[in-house]
mmJSON file of the N, C-alpha and C atoms, coordinates in Angstrom:
{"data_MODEL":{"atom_site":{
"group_PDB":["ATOM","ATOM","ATOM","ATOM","ATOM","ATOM","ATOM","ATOM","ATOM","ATOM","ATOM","ATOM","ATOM","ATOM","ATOM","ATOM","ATOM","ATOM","ATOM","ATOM","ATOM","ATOM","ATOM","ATOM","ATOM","ATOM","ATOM","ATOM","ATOM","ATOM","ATOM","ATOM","ATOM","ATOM","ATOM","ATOM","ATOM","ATOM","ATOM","ATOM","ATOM","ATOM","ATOM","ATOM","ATOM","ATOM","ATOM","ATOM","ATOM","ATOM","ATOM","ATOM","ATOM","ATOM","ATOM","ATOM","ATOM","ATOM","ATOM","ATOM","ATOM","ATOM","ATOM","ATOM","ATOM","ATOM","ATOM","ATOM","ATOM","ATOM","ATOM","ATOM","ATOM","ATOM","ATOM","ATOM","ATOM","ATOM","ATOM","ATOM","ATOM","ATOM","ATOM","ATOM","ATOM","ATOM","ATOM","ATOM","ATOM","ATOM","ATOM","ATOM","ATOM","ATOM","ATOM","ATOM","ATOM","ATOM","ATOM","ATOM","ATOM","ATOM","ATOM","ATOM","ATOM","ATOM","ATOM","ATOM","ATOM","ATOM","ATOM","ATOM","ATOM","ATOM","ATOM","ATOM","ATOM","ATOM","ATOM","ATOM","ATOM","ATOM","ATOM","ATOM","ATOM","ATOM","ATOM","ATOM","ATOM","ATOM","ATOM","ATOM","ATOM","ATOM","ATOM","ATOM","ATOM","ATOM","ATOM","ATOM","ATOM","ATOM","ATOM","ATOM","ATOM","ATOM","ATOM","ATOM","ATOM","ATOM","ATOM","ATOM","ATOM","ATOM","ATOM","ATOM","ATOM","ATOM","ATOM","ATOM","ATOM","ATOM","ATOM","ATOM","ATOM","ATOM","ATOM","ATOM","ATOM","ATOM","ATOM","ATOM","ATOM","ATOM","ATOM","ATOM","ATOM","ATOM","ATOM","ATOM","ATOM","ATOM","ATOM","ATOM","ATOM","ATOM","ATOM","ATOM","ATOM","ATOM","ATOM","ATOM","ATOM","ATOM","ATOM","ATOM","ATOM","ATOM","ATOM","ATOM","ATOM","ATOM","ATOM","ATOM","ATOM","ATOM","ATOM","ATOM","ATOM","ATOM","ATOM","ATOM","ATOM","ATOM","ATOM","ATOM","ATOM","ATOM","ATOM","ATOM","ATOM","ATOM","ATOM","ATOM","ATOM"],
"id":[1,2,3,4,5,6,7,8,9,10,11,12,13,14,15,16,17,18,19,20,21,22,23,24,25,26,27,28,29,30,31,32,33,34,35,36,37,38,39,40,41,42,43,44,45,46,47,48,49,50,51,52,53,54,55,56,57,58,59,60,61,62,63,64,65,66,67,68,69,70,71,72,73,74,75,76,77,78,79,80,81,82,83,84,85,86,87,88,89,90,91,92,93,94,95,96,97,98,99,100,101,102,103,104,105,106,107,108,109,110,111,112,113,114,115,116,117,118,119,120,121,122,123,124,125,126,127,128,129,130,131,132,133,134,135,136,137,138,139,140,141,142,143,144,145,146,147,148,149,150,151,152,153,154,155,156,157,158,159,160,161,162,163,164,165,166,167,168,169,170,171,172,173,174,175,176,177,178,179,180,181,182,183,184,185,186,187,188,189,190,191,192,193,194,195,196,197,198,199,200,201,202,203,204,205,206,207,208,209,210,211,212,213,214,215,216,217,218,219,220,221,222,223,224,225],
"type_symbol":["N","C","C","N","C","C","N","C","C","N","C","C","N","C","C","N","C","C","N","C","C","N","C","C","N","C","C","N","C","C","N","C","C","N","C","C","N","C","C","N","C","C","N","C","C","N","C","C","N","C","C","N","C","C","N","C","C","N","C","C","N","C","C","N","C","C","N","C","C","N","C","C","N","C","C","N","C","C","N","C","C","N","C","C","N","C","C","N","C","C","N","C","C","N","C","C","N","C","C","N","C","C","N","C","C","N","C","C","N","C","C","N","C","C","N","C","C","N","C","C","N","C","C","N","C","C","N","C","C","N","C","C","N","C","C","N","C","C","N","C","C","N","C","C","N","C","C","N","C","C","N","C","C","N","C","C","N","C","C","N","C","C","N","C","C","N","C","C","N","C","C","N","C","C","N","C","C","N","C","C","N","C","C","N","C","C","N","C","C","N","C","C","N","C","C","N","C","C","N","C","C","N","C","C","N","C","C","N","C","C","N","C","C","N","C","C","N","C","C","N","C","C","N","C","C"],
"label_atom_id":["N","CA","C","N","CA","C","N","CA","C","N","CA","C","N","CA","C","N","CA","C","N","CA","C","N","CA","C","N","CA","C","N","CA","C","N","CA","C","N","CA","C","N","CA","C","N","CA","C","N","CA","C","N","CA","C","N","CA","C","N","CA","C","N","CA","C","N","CA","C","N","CA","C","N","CA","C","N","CA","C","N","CA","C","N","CA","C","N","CA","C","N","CA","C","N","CA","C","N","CA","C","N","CA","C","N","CA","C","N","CA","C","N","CA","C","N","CA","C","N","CA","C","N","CA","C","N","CA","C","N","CA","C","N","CA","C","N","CA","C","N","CA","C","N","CA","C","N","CA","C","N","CA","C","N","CA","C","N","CA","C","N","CA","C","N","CA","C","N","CA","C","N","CA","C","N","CA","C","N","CA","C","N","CA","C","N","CA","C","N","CA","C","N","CA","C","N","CA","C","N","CA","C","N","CA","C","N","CA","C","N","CA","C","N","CA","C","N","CA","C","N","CA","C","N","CA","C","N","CA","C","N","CA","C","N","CA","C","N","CA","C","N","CA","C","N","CA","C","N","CA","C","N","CA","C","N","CA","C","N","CA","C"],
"label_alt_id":[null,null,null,null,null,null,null,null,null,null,null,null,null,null,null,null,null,null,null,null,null,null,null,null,null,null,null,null,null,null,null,null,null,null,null,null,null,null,null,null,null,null,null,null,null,null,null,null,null,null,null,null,null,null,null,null,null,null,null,null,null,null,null,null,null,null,null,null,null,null,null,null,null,null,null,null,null,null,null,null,null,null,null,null,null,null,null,null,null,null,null,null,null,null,null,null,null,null,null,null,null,null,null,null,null,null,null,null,null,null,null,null,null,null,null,null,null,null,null,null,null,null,null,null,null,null,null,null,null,null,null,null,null,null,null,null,null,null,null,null,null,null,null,null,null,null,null,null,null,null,null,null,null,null,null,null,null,null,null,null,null,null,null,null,null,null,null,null,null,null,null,null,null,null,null,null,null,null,null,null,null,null,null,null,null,null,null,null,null,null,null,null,null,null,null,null,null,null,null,null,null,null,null,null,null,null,null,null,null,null,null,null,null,null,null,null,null,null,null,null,null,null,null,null,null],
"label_comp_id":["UNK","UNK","UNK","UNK","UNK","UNK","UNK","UNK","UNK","UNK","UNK","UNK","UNK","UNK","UNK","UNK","UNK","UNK","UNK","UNK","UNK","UNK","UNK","UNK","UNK","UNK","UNK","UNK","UNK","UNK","UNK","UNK","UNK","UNK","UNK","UNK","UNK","UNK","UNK","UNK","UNK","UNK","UNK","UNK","UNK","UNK","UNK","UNK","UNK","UNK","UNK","UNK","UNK","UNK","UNK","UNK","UNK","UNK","UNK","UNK","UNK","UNK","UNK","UNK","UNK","UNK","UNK","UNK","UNK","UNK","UNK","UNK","UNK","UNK","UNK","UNK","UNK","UNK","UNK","UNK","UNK","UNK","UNK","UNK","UNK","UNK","UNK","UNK","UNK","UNK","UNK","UNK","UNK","UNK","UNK","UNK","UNK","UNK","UNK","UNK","UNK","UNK","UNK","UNK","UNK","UNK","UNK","UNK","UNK","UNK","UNK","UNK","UNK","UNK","UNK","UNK","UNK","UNK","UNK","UNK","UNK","UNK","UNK","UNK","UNK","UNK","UNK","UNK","UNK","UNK","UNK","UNK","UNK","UNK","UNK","UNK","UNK","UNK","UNK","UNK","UNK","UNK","UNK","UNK","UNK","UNK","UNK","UNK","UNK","UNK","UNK","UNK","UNK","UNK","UNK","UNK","UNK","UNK","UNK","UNK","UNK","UNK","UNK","UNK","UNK","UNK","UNK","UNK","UNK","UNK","UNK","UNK","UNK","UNK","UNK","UNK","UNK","UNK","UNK","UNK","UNK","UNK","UNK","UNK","UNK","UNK","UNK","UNK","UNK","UNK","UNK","UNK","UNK","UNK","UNK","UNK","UNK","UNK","UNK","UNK","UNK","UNK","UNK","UNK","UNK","UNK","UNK","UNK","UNK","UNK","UNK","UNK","UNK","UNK","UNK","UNK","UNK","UNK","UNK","UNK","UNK","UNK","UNK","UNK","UNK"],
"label_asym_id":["A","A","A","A","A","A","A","A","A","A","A","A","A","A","A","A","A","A","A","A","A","A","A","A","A","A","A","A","A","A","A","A","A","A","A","A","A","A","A","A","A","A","A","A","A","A","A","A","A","A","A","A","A","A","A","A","A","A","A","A","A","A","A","A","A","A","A","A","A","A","A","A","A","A","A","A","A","A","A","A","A","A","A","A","A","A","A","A","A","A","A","A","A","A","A","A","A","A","A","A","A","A","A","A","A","A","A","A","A","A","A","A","A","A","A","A","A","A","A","A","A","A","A","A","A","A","A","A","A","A","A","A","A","A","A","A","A","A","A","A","A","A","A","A","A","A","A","A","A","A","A","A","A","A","A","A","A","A","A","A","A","A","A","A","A","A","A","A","A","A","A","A","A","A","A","A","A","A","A","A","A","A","A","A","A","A","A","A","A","A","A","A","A","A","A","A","A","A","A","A","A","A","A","A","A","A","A","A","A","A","A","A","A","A","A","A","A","A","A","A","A","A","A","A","A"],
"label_entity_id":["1","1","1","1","1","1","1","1","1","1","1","1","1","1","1","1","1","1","1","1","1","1","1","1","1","1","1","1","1","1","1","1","1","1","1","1","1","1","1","1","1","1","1","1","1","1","1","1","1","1","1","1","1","1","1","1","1","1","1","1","1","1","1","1","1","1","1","1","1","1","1","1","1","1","1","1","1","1","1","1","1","1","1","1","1","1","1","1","1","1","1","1","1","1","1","1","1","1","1","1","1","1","1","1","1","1","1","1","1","1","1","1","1","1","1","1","1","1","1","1","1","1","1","1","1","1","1","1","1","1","1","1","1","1","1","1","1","1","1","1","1","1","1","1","1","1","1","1","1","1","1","1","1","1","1","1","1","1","1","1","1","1","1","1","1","1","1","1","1","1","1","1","1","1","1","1","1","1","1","1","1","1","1","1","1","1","1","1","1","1","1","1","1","1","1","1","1","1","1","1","1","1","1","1","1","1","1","1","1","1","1","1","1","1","1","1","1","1","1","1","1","1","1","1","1"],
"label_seq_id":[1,1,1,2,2,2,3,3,3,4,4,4,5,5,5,6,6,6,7,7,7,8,8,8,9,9,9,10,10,10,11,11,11,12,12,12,13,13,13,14,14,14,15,15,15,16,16,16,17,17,17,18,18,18,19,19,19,20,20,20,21,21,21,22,22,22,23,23,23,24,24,24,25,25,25,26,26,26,27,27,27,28,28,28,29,29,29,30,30,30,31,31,31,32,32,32,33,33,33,34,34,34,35,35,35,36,36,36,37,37,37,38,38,38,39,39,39,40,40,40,41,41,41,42,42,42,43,43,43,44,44,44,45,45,45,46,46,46,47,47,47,48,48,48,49,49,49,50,50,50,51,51,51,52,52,52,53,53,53,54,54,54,55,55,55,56,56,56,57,57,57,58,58,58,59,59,59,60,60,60,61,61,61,62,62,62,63,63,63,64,64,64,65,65,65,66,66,66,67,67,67,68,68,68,69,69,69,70,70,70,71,71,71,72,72,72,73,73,73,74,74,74,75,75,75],
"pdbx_PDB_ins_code":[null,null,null,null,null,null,null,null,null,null,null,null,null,null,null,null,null,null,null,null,null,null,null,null,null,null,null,null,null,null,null,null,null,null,null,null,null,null,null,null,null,null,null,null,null,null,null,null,null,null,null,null,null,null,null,null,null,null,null,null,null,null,null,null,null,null,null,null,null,null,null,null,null,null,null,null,null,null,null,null,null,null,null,null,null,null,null,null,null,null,null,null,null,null,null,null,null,null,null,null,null,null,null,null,null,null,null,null,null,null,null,null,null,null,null,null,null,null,null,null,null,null,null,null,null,null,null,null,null,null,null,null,null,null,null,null,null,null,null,null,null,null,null,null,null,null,null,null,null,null,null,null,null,null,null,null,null,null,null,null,null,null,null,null,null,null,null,null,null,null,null,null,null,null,null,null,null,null,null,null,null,null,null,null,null,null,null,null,null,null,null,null,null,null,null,null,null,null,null,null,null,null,null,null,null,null,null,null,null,null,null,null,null,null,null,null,null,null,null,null,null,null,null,null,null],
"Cartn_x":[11.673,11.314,12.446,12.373,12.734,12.65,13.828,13.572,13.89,12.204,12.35,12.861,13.459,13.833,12.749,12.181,11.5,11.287,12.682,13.16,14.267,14.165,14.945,16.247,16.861,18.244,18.56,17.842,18.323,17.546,16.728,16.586,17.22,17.634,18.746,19.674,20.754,21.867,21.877,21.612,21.861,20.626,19.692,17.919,18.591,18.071,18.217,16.862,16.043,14.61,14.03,13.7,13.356,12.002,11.078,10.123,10.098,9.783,9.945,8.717,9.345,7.75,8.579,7.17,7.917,8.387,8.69,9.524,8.48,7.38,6.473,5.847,5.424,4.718,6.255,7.292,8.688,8.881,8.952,9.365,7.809,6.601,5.916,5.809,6.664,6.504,7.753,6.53,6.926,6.394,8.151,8.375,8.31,7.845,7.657,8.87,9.384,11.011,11.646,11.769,12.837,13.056,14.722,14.88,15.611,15.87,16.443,16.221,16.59,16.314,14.854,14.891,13.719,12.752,12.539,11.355,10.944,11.637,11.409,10.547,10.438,9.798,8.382,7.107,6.12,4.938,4.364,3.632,2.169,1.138,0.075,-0.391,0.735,0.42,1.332,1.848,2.771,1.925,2.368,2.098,2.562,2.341,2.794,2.314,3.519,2.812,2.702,1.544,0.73,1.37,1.431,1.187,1.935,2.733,3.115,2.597,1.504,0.867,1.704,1.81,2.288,0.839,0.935,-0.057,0.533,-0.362,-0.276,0.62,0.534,1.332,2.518,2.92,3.906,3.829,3.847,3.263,2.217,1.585,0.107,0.572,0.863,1.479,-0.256,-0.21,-1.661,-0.977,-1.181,-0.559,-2.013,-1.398,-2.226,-2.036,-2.903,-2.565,-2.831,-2.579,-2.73,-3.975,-4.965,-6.289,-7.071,-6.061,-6.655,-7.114,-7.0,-7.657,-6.634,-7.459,-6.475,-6.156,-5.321,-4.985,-3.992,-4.617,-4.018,-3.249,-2.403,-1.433,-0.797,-0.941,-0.034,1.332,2.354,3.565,4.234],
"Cartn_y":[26.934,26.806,26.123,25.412,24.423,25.286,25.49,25.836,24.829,24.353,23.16,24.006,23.345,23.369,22.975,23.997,23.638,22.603,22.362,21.217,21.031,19.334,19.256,18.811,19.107,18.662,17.15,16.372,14.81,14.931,15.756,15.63,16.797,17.76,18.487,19.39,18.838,19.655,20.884,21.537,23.33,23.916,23.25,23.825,25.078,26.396,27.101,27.604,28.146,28.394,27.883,28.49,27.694,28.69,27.475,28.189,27.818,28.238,27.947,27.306,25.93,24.957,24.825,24.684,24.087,22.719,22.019,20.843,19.566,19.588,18.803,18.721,19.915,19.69,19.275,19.921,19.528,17.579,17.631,15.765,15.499,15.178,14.833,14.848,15.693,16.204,15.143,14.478,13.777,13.773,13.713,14.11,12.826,13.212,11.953,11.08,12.726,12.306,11.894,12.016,11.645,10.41,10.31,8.354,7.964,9.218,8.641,9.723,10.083,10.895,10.869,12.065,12.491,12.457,12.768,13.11,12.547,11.378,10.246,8.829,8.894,8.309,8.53,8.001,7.372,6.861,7.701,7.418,7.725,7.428,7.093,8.67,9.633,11.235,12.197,11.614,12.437,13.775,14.131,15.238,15.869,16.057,16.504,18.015,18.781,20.36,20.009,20.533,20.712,22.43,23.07,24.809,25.106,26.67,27.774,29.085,29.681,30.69,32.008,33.055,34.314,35.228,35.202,35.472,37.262,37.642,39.384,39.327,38.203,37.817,36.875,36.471,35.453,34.544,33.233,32.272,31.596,30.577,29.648,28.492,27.578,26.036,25.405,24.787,23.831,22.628,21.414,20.639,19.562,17.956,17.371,15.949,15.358,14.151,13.019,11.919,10.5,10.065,11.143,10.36,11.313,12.336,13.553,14.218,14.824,16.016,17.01,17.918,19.523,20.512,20.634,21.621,22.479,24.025,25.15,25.196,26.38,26.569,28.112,28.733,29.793,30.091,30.463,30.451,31.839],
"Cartn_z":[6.121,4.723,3.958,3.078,2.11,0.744,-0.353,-1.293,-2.39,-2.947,-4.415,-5.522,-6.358,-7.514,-8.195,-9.244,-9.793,-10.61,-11.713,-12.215,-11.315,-10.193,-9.556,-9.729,-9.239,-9.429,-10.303,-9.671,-9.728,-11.502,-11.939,-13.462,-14.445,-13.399,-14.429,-13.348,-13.315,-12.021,-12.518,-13.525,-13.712,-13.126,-12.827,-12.377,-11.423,-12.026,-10.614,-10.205,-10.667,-10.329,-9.008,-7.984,-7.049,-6.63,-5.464,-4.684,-3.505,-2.606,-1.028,-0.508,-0.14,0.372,1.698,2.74,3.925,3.991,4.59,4.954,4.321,4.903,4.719,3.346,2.772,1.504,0.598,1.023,0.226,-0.228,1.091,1.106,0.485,-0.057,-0.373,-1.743,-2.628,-3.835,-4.593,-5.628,-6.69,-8.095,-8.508,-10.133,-11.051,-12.137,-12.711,-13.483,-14.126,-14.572,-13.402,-12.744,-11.759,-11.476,-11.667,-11.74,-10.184,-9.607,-8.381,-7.608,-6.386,-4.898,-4.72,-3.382,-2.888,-3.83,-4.918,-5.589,-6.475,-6.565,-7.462,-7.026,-5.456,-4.3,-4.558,-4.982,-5.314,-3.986,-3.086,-2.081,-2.159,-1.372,-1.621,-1.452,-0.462,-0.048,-0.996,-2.024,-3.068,-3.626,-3.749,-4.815,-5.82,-6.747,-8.056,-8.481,-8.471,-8.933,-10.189,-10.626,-12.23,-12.663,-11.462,-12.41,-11.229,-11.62,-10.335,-10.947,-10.635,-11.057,-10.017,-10.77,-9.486,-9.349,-7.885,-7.219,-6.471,-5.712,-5.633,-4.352,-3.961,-2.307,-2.609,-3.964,-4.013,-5.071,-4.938,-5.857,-5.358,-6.543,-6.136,-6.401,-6.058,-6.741,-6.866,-8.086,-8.258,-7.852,-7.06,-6.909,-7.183,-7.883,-7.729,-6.908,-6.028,-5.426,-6.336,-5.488,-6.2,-6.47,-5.752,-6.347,-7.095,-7.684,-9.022,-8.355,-7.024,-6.258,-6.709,-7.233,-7.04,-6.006,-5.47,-4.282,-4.86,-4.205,-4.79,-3.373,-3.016,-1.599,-2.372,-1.726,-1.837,-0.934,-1.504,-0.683,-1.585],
"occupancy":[1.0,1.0,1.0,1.0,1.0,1.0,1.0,1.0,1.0,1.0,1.0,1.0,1.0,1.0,1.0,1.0,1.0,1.0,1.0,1.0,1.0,1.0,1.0,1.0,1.0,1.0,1.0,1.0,1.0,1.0,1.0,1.0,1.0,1.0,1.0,1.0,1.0,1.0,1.0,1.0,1.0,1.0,1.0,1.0,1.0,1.0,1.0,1.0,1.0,1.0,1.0,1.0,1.0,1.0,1.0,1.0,1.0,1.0,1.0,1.0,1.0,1.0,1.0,1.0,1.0,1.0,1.0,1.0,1.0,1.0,1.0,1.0,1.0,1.0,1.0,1.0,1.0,1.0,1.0,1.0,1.0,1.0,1.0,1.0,1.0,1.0,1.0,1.0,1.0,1.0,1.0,1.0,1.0,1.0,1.0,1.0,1.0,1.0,1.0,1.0,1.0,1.0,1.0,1.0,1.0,1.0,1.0,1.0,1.0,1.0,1.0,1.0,1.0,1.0,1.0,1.0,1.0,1.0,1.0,1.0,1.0,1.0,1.0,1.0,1.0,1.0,1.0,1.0,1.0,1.0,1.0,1.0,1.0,1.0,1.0,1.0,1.0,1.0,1.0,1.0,1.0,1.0,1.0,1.0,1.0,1.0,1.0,1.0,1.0,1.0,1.0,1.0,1.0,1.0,1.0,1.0,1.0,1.0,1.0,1.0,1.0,1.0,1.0,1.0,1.0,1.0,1.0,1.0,1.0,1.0,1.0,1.0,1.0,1.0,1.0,1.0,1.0,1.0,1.0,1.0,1.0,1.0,1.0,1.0,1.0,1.0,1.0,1.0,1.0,1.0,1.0,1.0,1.0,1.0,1.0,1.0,1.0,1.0,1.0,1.0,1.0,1.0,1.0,1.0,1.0,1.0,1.0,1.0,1.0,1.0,1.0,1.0,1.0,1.0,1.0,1.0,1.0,1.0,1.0,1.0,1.0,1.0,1.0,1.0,1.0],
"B_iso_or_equiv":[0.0,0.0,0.0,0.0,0.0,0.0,0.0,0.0,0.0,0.0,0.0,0.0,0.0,0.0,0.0,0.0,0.0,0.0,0.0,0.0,0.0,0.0,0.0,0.0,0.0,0.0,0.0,0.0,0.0,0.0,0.0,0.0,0.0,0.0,0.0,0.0,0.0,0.0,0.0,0.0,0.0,0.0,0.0,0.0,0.0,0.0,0.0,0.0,0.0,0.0,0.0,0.0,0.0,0.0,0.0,0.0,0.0,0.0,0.0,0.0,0.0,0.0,0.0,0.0,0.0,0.0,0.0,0.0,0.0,0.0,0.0,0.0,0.0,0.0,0.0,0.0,0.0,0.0,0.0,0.0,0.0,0.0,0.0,0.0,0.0,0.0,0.0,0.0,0.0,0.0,0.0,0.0,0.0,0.0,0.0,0.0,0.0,0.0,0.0,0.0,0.0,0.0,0.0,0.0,0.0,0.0,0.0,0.0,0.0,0.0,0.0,0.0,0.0,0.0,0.0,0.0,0.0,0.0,0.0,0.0,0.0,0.0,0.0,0.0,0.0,0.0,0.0,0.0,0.0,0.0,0.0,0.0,0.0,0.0,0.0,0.0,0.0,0.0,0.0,0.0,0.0,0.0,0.0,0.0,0.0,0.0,0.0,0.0,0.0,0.0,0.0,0.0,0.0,0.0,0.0,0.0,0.0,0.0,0.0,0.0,0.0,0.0,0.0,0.0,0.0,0.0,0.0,0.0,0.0,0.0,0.0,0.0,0.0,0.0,0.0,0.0,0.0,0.0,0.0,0.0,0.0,0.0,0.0,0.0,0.0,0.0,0.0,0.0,0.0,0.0,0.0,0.0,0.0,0.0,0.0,0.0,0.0,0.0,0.0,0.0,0.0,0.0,0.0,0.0,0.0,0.0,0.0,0.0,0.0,0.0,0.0,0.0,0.0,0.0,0.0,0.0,0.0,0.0,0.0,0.0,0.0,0.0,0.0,0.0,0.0],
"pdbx_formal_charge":[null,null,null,null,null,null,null,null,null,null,null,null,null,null,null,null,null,null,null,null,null,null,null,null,null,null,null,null,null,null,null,null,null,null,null,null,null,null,null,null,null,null,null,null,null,null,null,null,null,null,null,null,null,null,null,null,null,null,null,null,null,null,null,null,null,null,null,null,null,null,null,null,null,null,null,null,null,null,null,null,null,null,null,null,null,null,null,null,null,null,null,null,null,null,null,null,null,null,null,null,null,null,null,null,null,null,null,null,null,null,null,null,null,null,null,null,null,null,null,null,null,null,null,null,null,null,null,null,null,null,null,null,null,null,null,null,null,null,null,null,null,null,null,null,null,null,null,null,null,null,null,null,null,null,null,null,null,null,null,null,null,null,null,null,null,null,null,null,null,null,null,null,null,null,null,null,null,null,null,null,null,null,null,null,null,null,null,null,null,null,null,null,null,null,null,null,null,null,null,null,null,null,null,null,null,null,null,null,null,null,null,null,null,null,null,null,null,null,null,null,null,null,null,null,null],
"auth_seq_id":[1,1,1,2,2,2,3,3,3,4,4,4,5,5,5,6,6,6,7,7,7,8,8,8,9,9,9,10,10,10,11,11,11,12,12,12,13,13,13,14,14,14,15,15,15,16,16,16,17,17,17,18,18,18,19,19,19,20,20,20,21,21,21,22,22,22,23,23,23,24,24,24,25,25,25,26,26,26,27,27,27,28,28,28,29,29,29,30,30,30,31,31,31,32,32,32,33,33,33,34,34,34,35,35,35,36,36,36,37,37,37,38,38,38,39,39,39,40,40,40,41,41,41,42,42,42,43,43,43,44,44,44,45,45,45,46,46,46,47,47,47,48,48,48,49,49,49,50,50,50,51,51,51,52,52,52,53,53,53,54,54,54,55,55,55,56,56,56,57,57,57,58,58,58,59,59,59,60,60,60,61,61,61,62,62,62,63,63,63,64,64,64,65,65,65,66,66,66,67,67,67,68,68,68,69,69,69,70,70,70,71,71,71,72,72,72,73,73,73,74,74,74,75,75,75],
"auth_comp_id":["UNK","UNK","UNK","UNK","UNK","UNK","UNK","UNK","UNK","UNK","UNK","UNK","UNK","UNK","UNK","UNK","UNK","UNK","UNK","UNK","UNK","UNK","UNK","UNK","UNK","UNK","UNK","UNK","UNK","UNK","UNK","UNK","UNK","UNK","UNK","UNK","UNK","UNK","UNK","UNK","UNK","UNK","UNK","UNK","UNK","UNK","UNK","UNK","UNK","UNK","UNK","UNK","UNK","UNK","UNK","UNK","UNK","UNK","UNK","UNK","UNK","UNK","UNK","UNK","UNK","UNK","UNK","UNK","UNK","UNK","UNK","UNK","UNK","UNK","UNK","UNK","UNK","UNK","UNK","UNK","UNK","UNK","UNK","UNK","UNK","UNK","UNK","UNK","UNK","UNK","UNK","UNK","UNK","UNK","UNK","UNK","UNK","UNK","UNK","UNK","UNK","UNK","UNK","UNK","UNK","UNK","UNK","UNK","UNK","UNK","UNK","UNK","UNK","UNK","UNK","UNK","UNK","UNK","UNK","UNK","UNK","UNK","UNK","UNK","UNK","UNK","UNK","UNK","UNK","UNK","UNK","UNK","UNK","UNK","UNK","UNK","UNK","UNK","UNK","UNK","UNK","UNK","UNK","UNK","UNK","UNK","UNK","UNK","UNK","UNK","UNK","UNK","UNK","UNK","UNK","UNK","UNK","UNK","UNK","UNK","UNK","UNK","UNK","UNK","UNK","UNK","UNK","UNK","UNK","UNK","UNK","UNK","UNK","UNK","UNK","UNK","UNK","UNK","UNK","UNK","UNK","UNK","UNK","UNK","UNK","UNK","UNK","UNK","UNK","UNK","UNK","UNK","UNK","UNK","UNK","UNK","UNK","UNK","UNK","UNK","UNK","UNK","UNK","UNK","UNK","UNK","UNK","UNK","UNK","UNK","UNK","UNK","UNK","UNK","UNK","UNK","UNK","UNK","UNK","UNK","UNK","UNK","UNK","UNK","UNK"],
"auth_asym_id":["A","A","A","A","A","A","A","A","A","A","A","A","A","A","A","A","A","A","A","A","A","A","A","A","A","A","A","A","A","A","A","A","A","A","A","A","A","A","A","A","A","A","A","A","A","A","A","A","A","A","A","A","A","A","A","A","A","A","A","A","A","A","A","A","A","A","A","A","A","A","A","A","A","A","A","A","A","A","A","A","A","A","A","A","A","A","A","A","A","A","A","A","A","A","A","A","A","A","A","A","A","A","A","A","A","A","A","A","A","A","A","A","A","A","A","A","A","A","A","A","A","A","A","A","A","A","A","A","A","A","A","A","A","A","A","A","A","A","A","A","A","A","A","A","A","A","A","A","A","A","A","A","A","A","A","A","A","A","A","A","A","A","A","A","A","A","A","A","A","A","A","A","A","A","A","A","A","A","A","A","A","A","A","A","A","A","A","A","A","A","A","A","A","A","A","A","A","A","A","A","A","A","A","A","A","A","A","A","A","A","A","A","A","A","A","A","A","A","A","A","A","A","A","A","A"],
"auth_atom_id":["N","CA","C","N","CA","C","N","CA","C","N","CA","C","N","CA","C","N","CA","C","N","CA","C","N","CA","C","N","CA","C","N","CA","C","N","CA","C","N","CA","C","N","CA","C","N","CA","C","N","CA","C","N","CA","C","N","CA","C","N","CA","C","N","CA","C","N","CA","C","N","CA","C","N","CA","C","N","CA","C","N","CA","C","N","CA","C","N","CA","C","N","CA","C","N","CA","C","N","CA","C","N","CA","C","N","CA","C","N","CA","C","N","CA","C","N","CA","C","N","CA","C","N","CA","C","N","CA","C","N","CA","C","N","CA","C","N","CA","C","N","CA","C","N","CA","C","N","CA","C","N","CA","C","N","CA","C","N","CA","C","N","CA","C","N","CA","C","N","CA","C","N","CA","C","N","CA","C","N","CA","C","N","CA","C","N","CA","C","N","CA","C","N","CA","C","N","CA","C","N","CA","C","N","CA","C","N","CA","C","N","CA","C","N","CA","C","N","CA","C","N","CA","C","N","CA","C","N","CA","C","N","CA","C","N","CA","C","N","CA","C","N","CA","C","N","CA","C","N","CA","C","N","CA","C","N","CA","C","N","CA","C"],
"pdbx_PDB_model_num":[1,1,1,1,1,1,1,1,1,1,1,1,1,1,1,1,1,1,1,1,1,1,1,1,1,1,1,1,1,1,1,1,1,1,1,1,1,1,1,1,1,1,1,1,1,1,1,1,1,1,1,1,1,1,1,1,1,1,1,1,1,1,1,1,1,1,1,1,1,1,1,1,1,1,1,1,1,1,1,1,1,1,1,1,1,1,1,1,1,1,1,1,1,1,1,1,1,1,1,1,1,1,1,1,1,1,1,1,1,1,1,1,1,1,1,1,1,1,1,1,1,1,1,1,1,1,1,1,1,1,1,1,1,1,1,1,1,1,1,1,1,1,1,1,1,1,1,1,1,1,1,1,1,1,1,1,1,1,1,1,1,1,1,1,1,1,1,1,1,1,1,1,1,1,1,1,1,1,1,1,1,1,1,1,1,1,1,1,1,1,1,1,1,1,1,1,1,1,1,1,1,1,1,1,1,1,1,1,1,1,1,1,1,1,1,1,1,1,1,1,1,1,1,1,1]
}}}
């Protein structure tokens, strides 16, 4: 497991808030602020969390793709 910064680093170095994505949904996740690193990278399989809802088992990330599909994931 991989823990994101919710607001990532590369758009504010004090971010401490984090949630635990695995490796894969991690590297896929792109921010819009973001002017440089990992998450500033723009791909056709990106994803963008919309919401982190807390769920009875953890959290729910709403994430949305590049072609406006919504996917929920619990972690």
């Amino acid at each position: 497991m991989h823990l994101h910064h919710i607001i990532p680093r590369e758009v504010d170095p004090k971010s401490k808030a984090t949630i635990p994505l695995c490796p894969t949904h991690h590297a896929l996740i792109f921010v819009e602020e973001s002017k440089h690193g990992q998450h500033s990278i723009k791909t056709s399989e990106s994803l963008i969390i919309r919401q982190i809802f807390d769920a009875t088992s953890g959290k729910c990330i709403l994430y949305e793709d590049m072609n406006g599909t919504e996917i929920y994931h619990l972690v």
